[in-house]
C-alpha positions in Angstrom: 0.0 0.0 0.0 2.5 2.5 -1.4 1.8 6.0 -0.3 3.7 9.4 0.2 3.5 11.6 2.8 4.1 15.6 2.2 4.3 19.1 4.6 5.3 22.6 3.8 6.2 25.4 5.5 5.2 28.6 4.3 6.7 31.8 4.8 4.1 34.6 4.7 0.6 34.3 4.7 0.8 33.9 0.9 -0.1 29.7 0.2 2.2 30.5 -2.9 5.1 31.3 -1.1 6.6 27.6 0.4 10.2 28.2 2.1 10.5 24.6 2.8 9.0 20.8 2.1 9.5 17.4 4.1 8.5 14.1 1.9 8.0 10.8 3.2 7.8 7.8 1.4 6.3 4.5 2.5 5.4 1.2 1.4 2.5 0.5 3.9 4.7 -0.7 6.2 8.0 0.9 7.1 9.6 4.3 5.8 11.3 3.5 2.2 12.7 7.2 1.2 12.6 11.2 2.2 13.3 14.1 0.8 13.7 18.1 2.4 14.4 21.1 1.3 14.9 24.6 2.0 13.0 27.1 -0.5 13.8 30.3 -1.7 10.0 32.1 -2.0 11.8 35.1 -3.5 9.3 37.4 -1.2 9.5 38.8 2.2 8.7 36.2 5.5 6.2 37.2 7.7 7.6 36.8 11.7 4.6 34.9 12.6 5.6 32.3 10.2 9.2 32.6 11.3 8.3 32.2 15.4 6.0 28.7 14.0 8.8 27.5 11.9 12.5 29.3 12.5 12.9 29.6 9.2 14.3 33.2 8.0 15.2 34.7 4.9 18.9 34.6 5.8 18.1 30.4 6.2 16.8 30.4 2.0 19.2 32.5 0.5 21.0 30.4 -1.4 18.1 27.5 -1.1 16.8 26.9 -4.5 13.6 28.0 -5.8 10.0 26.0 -6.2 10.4 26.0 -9.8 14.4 24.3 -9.6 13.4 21.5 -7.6 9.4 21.0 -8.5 10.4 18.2 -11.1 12.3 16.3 -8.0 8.7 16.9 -5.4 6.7 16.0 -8.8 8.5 12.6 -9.4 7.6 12.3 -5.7 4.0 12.7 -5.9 3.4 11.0 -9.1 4.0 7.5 -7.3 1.5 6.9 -5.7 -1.3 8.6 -3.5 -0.4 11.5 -1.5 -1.4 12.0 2.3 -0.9 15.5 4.1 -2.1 16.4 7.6 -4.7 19.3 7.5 -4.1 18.6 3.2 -6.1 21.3 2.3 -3.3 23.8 3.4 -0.5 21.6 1.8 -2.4 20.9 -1.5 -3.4 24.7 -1.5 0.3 25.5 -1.1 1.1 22.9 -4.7 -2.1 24.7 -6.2 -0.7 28.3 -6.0 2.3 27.8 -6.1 1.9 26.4 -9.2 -0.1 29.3 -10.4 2.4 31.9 -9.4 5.1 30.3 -11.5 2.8 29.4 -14.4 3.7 25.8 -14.3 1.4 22.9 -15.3 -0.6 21.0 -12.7 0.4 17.4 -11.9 -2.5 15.0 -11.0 -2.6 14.2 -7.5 -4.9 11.5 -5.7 -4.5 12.9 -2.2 -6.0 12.2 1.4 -5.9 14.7 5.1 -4.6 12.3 7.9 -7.0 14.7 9.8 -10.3 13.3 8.4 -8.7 9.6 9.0 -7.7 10.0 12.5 -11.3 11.2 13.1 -12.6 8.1 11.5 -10.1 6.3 13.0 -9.9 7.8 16.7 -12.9 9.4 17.7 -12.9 11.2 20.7 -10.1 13.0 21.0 -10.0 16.2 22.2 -8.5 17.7 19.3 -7.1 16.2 15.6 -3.7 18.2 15.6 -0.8 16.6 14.8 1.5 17.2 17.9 -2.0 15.9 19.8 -2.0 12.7 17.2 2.2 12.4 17.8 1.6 12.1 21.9 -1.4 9.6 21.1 0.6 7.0 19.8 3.7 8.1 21.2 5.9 9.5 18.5 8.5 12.0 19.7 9.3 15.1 17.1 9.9 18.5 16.4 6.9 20.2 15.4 7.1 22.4 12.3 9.9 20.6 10.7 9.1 20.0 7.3 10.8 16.8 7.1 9.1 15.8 10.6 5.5 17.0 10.4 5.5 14.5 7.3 7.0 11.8 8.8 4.4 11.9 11.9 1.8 12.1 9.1 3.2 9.0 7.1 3.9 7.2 10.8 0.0 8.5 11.9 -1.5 6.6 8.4 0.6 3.7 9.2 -1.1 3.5 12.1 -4.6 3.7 10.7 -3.3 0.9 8.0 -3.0 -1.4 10.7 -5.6 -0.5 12.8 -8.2 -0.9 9.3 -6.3 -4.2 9.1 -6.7 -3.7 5.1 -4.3 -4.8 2.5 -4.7 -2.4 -0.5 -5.5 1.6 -0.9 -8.7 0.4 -2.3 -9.6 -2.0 0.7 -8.5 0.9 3.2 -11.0 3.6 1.0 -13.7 1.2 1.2 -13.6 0.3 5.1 -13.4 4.1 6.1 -15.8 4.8 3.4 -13.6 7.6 1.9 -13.0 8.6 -1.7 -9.7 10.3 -2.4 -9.9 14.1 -2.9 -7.8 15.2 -6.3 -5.4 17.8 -8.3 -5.7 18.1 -12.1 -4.8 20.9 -14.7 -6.1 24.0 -12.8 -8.8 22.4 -10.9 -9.6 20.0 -7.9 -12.0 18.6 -5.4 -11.4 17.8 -2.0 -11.7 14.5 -0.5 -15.4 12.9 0.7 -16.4 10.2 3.4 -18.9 8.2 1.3 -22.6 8.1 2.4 -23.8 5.3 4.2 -26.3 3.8 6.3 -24.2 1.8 7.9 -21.2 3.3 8.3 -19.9 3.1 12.3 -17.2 4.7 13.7 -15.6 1.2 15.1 -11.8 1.8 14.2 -10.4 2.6 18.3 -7.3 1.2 19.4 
């Protein structure tokens, strides 16, 4: 069950201005690959962004830009499908990014380890990730690119087992989710299916 996990951090309040990204690849079962980066936004940082992250614009100066190293995060997210916590940010970040440098849309099968760890782990007293991280024990430093995806990819992991599914497909069909999506300058968000039936039954 081949998925990869992705974070960015953004610089301003601008979703088109990423000044670093953390990838996580996995196989369903253990960590496989990872990639980070520093990026250069080529616009001013905000110091509420700087005080979440520590990233400043001294930090990306010679870090390259989106558009240098988008074929490497593209090759990436072609693999397989994509998993983000809170995805809408991180897929908003690709979208306008994208737009800002006039490059072409990839298409992206993506899912919000937010929505899953609901399904998942209901009853928690909040979804966010360092909340998820203490849950099942994962020590990390919060608002590291490279990290925040790694606790996302470790989170899902989590939910594979707990699901105790073998495929993507299987693991769609027993949390009644459909993947949300990215195509040439559109996209739709991903959906728990309608069903009668469906029961939250998925605790650890």
């Amino acid at each position: 069950m081949d998925f990869v996990s992705i974070d960015f951090e953004t610089a301003n309040e601008k979703r088109s201005s990423p000044c670093a990204v953390g990838i996580v690849v996995s196989d369903g079962e253990n960590i496989t690959d990872e990639y980070y980066s520093l990026i250069n936004p080529m616009m001013n940082f905000r110091s509420m962004n700087i005080q979440v992250h520590g990233i400043r614009e001294d930090d990306v100066i010679d870090a390259p830009t989106f558009p240098e190293i988008w074929s490497t995060i593209h090759q990436y997210l072609s693999k397989s499908v994509v998993i983000a916590h809170n995805a809408s940010f991180d897929m908003s970040v690709i979208r306008h990014t994208l737009d800002h440098f006039q490059l072409t849309y990839p298409e992206i099968n993506y899912l919000c380890t937010v929505a899953i760890s609901k399904n998942m782990w209901p009853g928690l007293y909040n979804y966010k990730l360092n909340t998820l991280a203490e849950y099942h024990k994962i020590m990390f430093n919060h608002h590291n690119a490279l990290e925040d995806a790694r606790v996302a990819a470790r989170v899902f992991l989590e939910a594979i087992k707990v699901s105790k599914t073998n495929s993507m497909e299987q693991f769609l069909e027993r949390c009644h989710l459909q993947t949300g999506k990215i195509y040439e300058r559109g996209y739709h968000a991903p959906k728990m299916k309608r069903s009668r039936q469906r029961k939250q039954i998925f605790i650890k």
